[in-house]
C-alpha positions in Angstrom: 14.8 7.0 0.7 13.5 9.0 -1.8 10.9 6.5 -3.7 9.7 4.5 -0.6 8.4 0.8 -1.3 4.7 0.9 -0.6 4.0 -3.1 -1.7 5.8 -5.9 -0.5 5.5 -9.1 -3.1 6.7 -12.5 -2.2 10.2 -12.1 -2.8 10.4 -9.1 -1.3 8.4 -10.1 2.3 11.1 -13.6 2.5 14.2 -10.7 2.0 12.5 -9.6 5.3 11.5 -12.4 7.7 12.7 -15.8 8.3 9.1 -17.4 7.5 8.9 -20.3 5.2 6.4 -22.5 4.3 4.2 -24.0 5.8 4.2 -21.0 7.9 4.5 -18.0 5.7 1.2 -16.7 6.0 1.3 -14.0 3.9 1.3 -13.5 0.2 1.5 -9.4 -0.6 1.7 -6.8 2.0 0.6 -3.1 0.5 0.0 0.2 1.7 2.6 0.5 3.4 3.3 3.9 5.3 6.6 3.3 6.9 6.4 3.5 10.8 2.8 3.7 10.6 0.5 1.3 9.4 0.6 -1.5 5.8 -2.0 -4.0 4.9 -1.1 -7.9 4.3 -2.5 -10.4 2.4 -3.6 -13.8 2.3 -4.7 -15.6 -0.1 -6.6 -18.8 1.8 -6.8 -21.8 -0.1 -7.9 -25.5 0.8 -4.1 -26.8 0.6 -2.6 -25.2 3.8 -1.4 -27.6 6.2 -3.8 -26.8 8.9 -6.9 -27.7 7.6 -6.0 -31.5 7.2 -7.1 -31.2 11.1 -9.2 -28.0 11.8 -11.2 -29.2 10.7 -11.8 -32.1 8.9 -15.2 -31.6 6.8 -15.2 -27.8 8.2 -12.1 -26.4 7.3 -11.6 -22.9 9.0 -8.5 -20.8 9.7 -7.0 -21.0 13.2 -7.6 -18.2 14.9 -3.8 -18.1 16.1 -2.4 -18.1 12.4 -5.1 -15.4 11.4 -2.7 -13.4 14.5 0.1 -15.0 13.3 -0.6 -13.2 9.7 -1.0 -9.7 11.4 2.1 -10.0 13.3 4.0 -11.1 9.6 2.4 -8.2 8.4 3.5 -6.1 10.8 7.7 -7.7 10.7 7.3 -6.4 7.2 6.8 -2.7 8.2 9.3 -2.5 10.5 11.8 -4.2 8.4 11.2 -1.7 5.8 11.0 1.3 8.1 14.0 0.1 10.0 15.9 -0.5 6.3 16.5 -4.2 7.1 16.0 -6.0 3.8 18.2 -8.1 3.6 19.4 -8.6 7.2 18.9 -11.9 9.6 16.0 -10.5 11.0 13.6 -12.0 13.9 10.5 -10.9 15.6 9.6 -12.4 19.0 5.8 -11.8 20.3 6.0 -10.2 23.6 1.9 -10.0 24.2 -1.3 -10.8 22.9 -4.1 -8.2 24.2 -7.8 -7.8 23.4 -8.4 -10.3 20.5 -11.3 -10.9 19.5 -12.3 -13.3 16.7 -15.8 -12.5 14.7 -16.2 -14.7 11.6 -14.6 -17.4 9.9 -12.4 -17.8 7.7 -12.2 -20.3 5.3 -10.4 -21.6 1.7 -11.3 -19.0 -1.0 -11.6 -16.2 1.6 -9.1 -13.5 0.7 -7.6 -12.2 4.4 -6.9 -8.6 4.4 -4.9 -7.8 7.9 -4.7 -3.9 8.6 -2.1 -3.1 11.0 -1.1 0.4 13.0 1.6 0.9 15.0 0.6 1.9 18.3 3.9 2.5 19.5 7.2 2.1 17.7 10.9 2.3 18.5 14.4 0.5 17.9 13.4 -2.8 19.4 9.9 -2.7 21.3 7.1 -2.5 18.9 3.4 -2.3 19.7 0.6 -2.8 16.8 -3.0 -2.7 16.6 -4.3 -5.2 14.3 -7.5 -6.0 12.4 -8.2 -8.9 9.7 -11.0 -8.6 7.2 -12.5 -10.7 4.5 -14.6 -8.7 2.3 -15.1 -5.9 4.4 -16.1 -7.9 7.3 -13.9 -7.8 10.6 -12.4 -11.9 11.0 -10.5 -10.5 14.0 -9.0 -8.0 16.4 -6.1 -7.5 18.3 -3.2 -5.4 19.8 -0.2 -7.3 20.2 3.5 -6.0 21.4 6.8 -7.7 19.5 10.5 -7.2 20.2 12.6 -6.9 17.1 16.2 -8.6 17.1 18.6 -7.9 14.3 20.8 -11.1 14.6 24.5 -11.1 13.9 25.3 -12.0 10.4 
């Protein structure tokens, strides 16, 4: 490919993965080096599903769809560096190792996800994952997906 994508808009990240709302959790995904490492984002806002119970009065993002968010981001690399816009693509979590979470996050907070591939291949992935808002680390992890190109 001779002019690479390096940002993923909206459009672009559904031509990818299945996700839909409510559980598209990511808006843009840029910096994207293509088996390597990209960055998502997510814009937070007070209207996501979620928060109607977690919690009422106190809304803060689950820890589980801040993970969630990392692994989208990281569907996105793959489905670029594997070429497979455009294909009926699914990622399956394998494991979730060493996460940590350090802050909240909460409406207004703009989620920036930073993910590395730790080890990459056809259909076993492994990523290294860590979600900031403004500069600060929300939360850490290393996670391992299995890629599955379904039959069109």
């Amino acid at each position: 490919m001779t002019n690479p994508i390096t940002e993923a808009d909206f459009d672009l990240i559904t031509r990818i993965i299945p996700h839909r709302y409510p559980f598209l959790l990511i808006d843009k995904v840029r910096d994207i080096e293509y088996g390597e490492r990209a960055v998502g984002i997510k814009n937070v806002t007070c209207n996501e599903p979620h928060f109607q119970g977690h919690f009422p009065g106190a809304p803060i993002m689950p820890g589980v769809t801040i993970v969630e968010a990392m692994a989208q981001t990281s569907a996105v690399l793959v489905g670029l560096t594997l070429d497979l816009v455009d294909k009926p693509l699914l990622v399956y979590f394998m494991s979730i190792d060493k996460c940590k979470f350090r802050r909240k996050v909460v409406p207004g907070d703009v989620l920036e996800m930073e993910v590395k591939v730790k080890r990459g291949g056809s259909k076993i992935w492994k990523f290294e994952g860590t979600a900031r808002v403004e500069g600060e680390v929300a939360a850490q992890a290393e996670f391992t997906a299995m890629i599955d190109l379904q039959e069109e």
